[in-house]
C-alpha positions in Angstrom: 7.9 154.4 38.7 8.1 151.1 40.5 7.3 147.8 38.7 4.7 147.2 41.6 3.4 150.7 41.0 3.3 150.3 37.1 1.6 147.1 37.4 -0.6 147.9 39.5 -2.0 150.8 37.4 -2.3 148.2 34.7 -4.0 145.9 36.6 -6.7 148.6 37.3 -6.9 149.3 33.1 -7.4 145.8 32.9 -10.5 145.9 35.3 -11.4 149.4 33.5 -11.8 148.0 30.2 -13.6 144.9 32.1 -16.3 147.4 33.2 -16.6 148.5 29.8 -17.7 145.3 27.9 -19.7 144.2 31.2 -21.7 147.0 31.3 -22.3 147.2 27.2 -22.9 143.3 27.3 -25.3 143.4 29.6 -27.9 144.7 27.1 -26.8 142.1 24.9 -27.8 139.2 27.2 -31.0 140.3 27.9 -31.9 141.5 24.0 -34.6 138.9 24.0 -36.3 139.6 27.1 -36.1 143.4 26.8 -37.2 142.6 22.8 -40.3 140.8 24.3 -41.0 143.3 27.2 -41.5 146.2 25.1 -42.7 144.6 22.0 -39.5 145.9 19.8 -38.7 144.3 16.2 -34.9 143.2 15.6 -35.0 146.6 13.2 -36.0 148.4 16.6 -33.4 146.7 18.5 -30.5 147.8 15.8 -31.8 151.3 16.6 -31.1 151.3 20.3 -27.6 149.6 19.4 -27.2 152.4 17.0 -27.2 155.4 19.8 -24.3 153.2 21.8 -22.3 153.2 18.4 -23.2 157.0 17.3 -22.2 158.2 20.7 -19.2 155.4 20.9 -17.5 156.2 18.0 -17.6 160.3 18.2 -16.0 160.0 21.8 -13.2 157.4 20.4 -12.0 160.4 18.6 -12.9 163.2 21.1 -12.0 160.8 23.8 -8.6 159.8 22.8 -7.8 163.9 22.3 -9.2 163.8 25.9 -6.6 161.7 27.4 -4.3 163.3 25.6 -4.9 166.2 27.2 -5.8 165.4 30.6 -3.8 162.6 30.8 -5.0 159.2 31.8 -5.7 159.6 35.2 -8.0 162.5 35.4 -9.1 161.5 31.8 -9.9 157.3 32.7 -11.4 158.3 36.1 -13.9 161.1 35.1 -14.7 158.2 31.7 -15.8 155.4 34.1 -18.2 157.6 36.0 -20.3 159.0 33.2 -20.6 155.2 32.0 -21.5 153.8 35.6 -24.0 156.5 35.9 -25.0 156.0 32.2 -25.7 152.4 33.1 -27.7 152.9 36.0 -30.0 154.9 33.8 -30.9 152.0 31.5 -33.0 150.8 35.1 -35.2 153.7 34.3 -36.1 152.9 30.5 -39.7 151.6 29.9 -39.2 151.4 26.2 -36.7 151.8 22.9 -36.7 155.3 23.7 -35.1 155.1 27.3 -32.7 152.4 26.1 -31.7 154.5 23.4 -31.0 157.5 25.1 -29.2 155.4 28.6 -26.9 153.9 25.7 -26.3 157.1 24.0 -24.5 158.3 27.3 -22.7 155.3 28.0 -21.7 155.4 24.6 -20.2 159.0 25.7 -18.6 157.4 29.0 -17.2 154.5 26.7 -15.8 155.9 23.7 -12.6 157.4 25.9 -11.7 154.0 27.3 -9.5 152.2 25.3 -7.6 155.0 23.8 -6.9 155.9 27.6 -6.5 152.1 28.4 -3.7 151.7 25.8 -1.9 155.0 26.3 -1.3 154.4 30.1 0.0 151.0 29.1 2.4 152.7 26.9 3.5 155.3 29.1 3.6 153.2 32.2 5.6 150.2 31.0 8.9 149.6 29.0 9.2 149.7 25.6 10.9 145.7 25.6 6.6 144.7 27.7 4.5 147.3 25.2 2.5 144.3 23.7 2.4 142.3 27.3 0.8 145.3 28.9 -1.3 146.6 25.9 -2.6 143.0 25.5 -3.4 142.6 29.4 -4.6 145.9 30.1 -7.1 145.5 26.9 -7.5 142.2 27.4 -9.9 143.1 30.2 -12.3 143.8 27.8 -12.6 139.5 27.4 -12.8 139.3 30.8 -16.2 141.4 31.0 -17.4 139.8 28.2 -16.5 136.2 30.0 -18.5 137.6 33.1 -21.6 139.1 31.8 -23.5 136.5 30.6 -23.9 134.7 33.9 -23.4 137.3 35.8 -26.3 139.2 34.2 -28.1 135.7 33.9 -27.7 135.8 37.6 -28.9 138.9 38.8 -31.5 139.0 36.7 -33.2 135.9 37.9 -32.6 137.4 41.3 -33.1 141.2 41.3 -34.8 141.6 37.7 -33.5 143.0 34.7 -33.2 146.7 36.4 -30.9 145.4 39.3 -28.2 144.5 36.3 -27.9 147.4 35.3 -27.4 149.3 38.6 -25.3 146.7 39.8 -22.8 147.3 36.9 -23.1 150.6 38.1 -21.9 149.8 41.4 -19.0 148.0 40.0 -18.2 151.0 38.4 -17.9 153.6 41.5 -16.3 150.4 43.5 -13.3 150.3 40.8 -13.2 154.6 40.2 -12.4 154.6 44.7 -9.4 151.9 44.0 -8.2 154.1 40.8 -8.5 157.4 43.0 -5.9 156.2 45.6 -3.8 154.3 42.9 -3.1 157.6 41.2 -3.0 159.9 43.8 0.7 160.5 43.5 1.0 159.3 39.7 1.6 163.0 38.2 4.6 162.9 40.0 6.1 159.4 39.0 5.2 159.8 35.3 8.0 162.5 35.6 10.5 160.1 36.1 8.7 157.2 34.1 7.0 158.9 31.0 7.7 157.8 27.5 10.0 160.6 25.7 9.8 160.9 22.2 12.8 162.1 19.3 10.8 162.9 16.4 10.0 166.1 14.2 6.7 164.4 12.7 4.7 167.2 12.0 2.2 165.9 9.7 -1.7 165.5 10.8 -2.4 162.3 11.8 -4.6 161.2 9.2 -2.8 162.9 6.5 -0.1 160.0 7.2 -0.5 157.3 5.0 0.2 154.5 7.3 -2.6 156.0 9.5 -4.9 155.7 6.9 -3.8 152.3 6.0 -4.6 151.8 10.0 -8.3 153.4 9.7 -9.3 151.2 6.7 -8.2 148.3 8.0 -10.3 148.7 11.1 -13.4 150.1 9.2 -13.6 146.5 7.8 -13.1 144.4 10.9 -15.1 146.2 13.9 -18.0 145.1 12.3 -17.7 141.6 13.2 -17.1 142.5 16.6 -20.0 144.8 16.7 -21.8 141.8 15.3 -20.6 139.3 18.1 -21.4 142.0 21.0 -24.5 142.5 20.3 -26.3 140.0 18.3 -25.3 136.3 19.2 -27.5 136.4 22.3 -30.2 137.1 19.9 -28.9 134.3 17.2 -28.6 131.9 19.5 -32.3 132.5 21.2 -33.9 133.1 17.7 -32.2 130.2 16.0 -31.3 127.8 18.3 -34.0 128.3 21.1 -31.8 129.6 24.0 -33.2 130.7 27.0 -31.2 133.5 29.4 -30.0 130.7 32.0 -28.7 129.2 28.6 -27.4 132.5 27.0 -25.8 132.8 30.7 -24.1 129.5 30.9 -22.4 129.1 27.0 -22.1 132.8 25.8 -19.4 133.5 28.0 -17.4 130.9 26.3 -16.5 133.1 22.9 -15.2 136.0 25.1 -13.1 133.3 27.4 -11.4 132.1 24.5 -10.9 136.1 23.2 -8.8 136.6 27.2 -6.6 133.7 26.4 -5.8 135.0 22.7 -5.4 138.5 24.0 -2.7 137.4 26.4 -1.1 134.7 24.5 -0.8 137.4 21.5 0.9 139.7 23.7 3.3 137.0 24.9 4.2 135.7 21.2 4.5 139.4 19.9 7.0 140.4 22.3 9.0 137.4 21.9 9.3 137.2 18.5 9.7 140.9 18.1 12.6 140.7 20.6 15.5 141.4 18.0 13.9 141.5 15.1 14.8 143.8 12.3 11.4 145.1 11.6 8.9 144.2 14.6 5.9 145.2 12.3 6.3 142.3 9.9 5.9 140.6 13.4 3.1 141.5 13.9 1.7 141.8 10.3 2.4 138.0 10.3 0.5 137.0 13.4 -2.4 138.8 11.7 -2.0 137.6 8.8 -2.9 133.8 10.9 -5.2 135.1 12.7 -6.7 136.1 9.5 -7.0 133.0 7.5 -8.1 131.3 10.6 -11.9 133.9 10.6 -13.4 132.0 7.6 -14.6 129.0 9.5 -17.0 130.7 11.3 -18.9 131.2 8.5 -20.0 127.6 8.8 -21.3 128.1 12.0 -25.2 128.8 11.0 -24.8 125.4 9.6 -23.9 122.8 11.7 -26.6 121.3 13.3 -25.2 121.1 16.7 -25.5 124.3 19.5 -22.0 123.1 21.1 -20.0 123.0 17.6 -21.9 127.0 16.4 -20.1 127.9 19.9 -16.7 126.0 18.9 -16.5 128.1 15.8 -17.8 131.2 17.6 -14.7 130.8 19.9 -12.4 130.1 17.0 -13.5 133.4 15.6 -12.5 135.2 19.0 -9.5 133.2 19.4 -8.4 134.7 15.9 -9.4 138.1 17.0 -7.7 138.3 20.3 -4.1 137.8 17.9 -5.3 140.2 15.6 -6.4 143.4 17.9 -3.3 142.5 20.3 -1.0 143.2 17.1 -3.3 145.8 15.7 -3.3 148.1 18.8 0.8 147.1 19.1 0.9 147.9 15.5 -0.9 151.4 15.9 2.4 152.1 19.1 5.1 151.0 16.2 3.8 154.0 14.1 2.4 156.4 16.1 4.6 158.3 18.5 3.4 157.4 22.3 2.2 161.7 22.6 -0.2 161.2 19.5 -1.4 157.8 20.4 -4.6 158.5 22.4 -5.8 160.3 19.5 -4.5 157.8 17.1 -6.1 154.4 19.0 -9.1 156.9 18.8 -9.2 157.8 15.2 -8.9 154.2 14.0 -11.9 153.3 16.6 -14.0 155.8 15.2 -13.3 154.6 11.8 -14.2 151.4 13.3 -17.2 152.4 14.8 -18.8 154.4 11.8 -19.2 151.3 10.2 -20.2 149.7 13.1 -23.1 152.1 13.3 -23.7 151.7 9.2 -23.8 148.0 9.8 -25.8 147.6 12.5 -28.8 149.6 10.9 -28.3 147.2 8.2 -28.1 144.2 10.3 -31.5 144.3 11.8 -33.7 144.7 8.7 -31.7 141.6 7.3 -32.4 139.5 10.4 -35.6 139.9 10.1 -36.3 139.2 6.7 -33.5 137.0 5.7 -32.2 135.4 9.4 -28.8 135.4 10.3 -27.0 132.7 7.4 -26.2 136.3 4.9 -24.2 138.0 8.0 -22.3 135.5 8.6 -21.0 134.5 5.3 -20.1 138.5 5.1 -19.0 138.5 7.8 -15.9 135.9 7.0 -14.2 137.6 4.6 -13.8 141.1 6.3 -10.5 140.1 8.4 -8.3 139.0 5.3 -9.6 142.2 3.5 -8.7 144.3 6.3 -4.9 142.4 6.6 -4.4 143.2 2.7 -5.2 146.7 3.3 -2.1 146.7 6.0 0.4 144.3 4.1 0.3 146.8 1.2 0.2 150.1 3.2 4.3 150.1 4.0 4.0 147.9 7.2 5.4 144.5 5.3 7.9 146.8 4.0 11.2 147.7 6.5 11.2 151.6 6.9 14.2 153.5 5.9 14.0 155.7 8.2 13.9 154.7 11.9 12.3 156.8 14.6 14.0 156.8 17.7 11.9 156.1 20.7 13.1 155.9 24.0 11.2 154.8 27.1 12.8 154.9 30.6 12.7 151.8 32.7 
C-alpha cells in the first residue's frame, strides 16, 4: 500500500470517528431543550443516556469481533450506516421513549467504531507511525465534539431540533460514498501491506493478565468521559444559566483542546518511544502526567467565573487526549494486531458498563444534590486507573519480547 493510499484511509477513520461523537453530541447540546419539551427530570434524562451506553458497550465487544472478522472495510462501512440511520430516527421521537429507543440503535451502529478505527490504523501504517496514526485517526473523535455544539446550535435555530439529527445523518451517507470508493481495491493491497504477526499466544484474551490490568484501568476512567459527553451542556445551563447559542459558542472549547492533546500525544509517544528499551514505560509515563494533571478540575464547580469552569474543563481534556492516545497505543504494545479489534473492544465494554452504572447514578444525584459530588469523584478516577497499569507488569521490562513485524 502507498503512503497516499494509507493516508488517505486514515484520513477517512479520522472523519468516521468524527461522525461518531457529532452525532452522540448532538443529543448532548440540546439536553435542555429536549428536557423542557417533553417535560423529562435529569433521572429521566440518565435513562435515555442509558440505552446509548447499554447498546454501546455490548457492540464494543461484539463490534470489535466484528471487524475482526469482516475486516475494517466491510466491517466500518456497514457501522456508519446503522448509526446515520439510527440518527435520523431520533427526528421521529416525541418523548423519552423514542429517544431511548433512536439511541439504543445508534448505540448498536457506534459500539463497532473505534475498535475498527484503531485496527485499520494498525494494519494500514508502519509499526515506527502506530501512535501518529492511532492518535489522528481517533483523534476525530475531538473533532466532532469541537463541531457539534455550534453546529447543532446552528441548525437548530434554523431547521429545529429534528433537522440536527437528520442532517448528521446526511453527513453520515456523504462520508460511507467517499469510504466506498477509497476501499474498493483495499482487499487487495492489505495483501501486500498487512501487519504479520510471530507469536504462539494462545491464551483467551481476558484470561491475560495484562488485559485485565487494561480493562480495570478503563472501568475507572470512561466515566469521566461519559460524564463530560453528556452532562456539561446540562451543568453549564443548570448552574451557570447557559442558553443553546451559549452552549454552541464555549462547549466546543473542551473537545478543541482534547484534538490538540490527541495529536500532540501521538507526536511525543512516537518520539520518545523511538529507541527506547521498553516503549510501554513511555507511555505509562505520559499517563502518569496526564494523570496528576485531572485533579484540578475538581475545582471547577467552584470558581465563580463561566470562562475559568471552561479553562479547567479543557485542562481535563487536554490530560485526557495524552492519556487515551497512550492507552489505545498501550493496548497495540500488548495485544497482537489479529486480536486487537476484540481487544480495543473488550476494554471499551469494560469501559462502558460503568459508564452505564454511572450514569443511572448520576441523574438521581444531580437532582438532589447538583453537580459539586460528581465532580470531586470524578478527580480521582484517572490516578486510580494509572496505579492499576503501573502495577500490572507494564512499568516492568518484559522478558520475553514478541516479535512483531509490520511491512512498510
Amino acid at each position: 500500500m502507498s503512503p497516499l493510499h494509507a493516508w488517505t484511509l486514515c484520513t477517512l477513520l479520522f472523519f468516521a470517528s468524527a461522525l461518531s461523537f457529532l452525532d452522540r453530541q448532538v443529543l448532548s447540546v440540546l439536553a435542555p431543550q429536549l428536557i423542557a419539551e417533553f417535560g423529562m427530570s435529569n433521572t429521566e434524562y440518565s435513562r435515555v443516556v442509558f440505552a446509548f451506553v447499554l447498546s454501546y458497550t455490548v457492540m464494543f465487544s461484539v463490534g470489535g469481533k466484528l471487524m475482526d472478522r469482516m475486516g475494517t472495510s466491510w466491517g466500518l462501512g456497514s457501522a456508519v450506516t446503522l448509526w446515520s440511520l439510527a440518527s435520523a430516527a431520533h427526528a421521529w421521537a416525541a418523548g423519552p421513549w423514542g429517544l431511548g429507543i433512536a439511541r439504543f440503535l445508534l448505540g448498536v451502529g457506534e459500539g463497532a467504531c473505534f475498535p475498527a478505527v484503531t485496527k485499520g490504523a494498525v494494519e494500514w501504517m508502519p509499526q515506527a507511525r502506530r501512535a501518529l496514526a492511532i492518535s489522528f485517526a481517533n483523534g476525530g473523535s475531538a473533532f466532532g465534539a469541537v463541531v457539534a455544539p455550534p453546529l447543532t446550535a446552528w441548525t437548530t435555530l434554523r431547521f429545529g431540533w429534528k433537522g440536527a439529527f437528520l442532517g448528521t445523518a446526511i453527513l453520515g451517507l456523504v462520508w460511507l460514498l467517499g469510504w466506498i470508493l477509497a476501499t474498493r481495491k483495499l482487499p487487495r493491497a492489505q495483501k501486500s501491506s498487512a501487519a504479520t504477526v510471530q507469536s504462539t499466544e494462545l491464551t483467551p484474551l481476558w484470561k491475560r493478565k495484562q488485559m485485565r490490568r487494561l480493562m480495570a484501568a478503563r472501568f475507572l476512567f470512561d466515566p469521566v468521559f461519559y460524564f463530560y459527553m453528556f452532562w456539561i451542556p446540562q451543568y453549564l445551563a443548570r448552574e451557570r444559566g447557559y442558553s443553546l447559542q451559549d452552549i454552541g459558542n464555549q462547549t466546543w472549547i473542551p473537545f478543541f483542546v482534547l484534538g490538540v492533546a490527541n495529536l500532540l500525544a501521538g507526536g511525543a509517544s512516537d518520539r520518545l518511544a523511538r529507541g527506547a528499551d521498553h516503549p510501554k514505560r513511555v507511555r505509562l509515563g505520559l499517563m502518569l502526567a496526564a494523570a496528576l494533571l485531572t485533579p484540578a478540575s475538581c475545582l471547577a464547580p467552584f470558581t465563580p467565573s463561566s470562562g475559568m469552569a471552561i479553562a479547567l474543563l479543557s485542562l481535563l481534556m487536554f490530560a485526557h487526549g495524552f492519556w487515551i492516545t497512550n492507552f489505545i497505543t498501550l493496548i497495540g504494545d500488548a495485544i497482537e494486531p489479529s486480536k486487537l479489534g476484540a481487544a480495543v473492544g473488550l476494554t471499551g465494554t469494560c469501559g462502558g458498563i460503568a459508564g452505564m452504572i454511572s450514569n443511572l447514578i448520576i441523574g438521581p444525584c444531580v437532582d438532589r444534590f447538583g453537580f459539586v459530588p460528581l465532580f470531586l469523584a470524578m478527580a480521582l478516577l484517572y490516578p486510580m486507573a494509572w496505579s492499576i497499569l503501573a502495577t500490572g507488569g507494564f512499568w516492568s521490562p518484559n522478558p520475553a519480547k514478541r516479535t512483531i513485524e509490520y511491512a512498510n
